[in-house]
C-alpha positions, 0 to 999 in steps of 0.5 A: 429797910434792908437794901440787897443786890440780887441777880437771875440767870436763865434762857429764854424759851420760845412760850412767855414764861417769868423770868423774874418771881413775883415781888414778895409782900412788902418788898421793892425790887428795882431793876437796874439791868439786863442783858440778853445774849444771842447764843443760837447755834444755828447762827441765827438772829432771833427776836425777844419780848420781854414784859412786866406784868402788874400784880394781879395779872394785867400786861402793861407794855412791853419793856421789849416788843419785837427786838431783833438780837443778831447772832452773836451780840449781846443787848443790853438793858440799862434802864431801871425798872421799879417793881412793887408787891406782886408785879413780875417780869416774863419773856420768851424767844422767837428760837428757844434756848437761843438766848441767854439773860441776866437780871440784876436788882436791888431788892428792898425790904 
């Protein structure tokens, strides 16, 4: 089994949307952070969701539900998350193109 650490960085948008692909056939993937920056030009706070959703389709609850960032700060995330074949990670902005996010993940094959 090969063991690499990975990461993805992007900007949340205001419709749900993934944020990390689908775990391939035969692959783990452990998250083991995430963080998520308020970069609003408008100096506003915003709030996040950030959920998984299990191979085949169905949400399980949310990793983030509702959670205010203010302007200017950075949550971050340090809980892991383990990912199998087919499971994701989507997320949106209650301001689009207000936050910025990083992932990073070992990915196990």
């Amino acid at each position: 089994m090969a063991d690499v650490l990975e990461g993805v960085v992007g900007t949340l948008g205001s419709s749900n949307a993934d944020l990390l692909d689908a775990v391939a056939s035969s692959t783990t993937e452990t998250i083991i952070g995430m963080t998520f920056s308020n970069v609003s030009s408008s100096s506003a706070d915003v709030t996040i969701d950030i959920e998984i959703v299990k191979s085949g389709g169905s949400v399980t609850p949310h990793l983030l539900n509702d959670v205010s960032v203010p302007h200017g700060t950075t949550l971050v995330w340090q809980t892991k998350v383990v990912l199998t074949t087919g499971d994701k990670i989507q997320g949106l902005c209650s301001a689009a193109s207000s936050v910025d996010f990083t992932i990073n993940y070992l990915k196990q094959t």
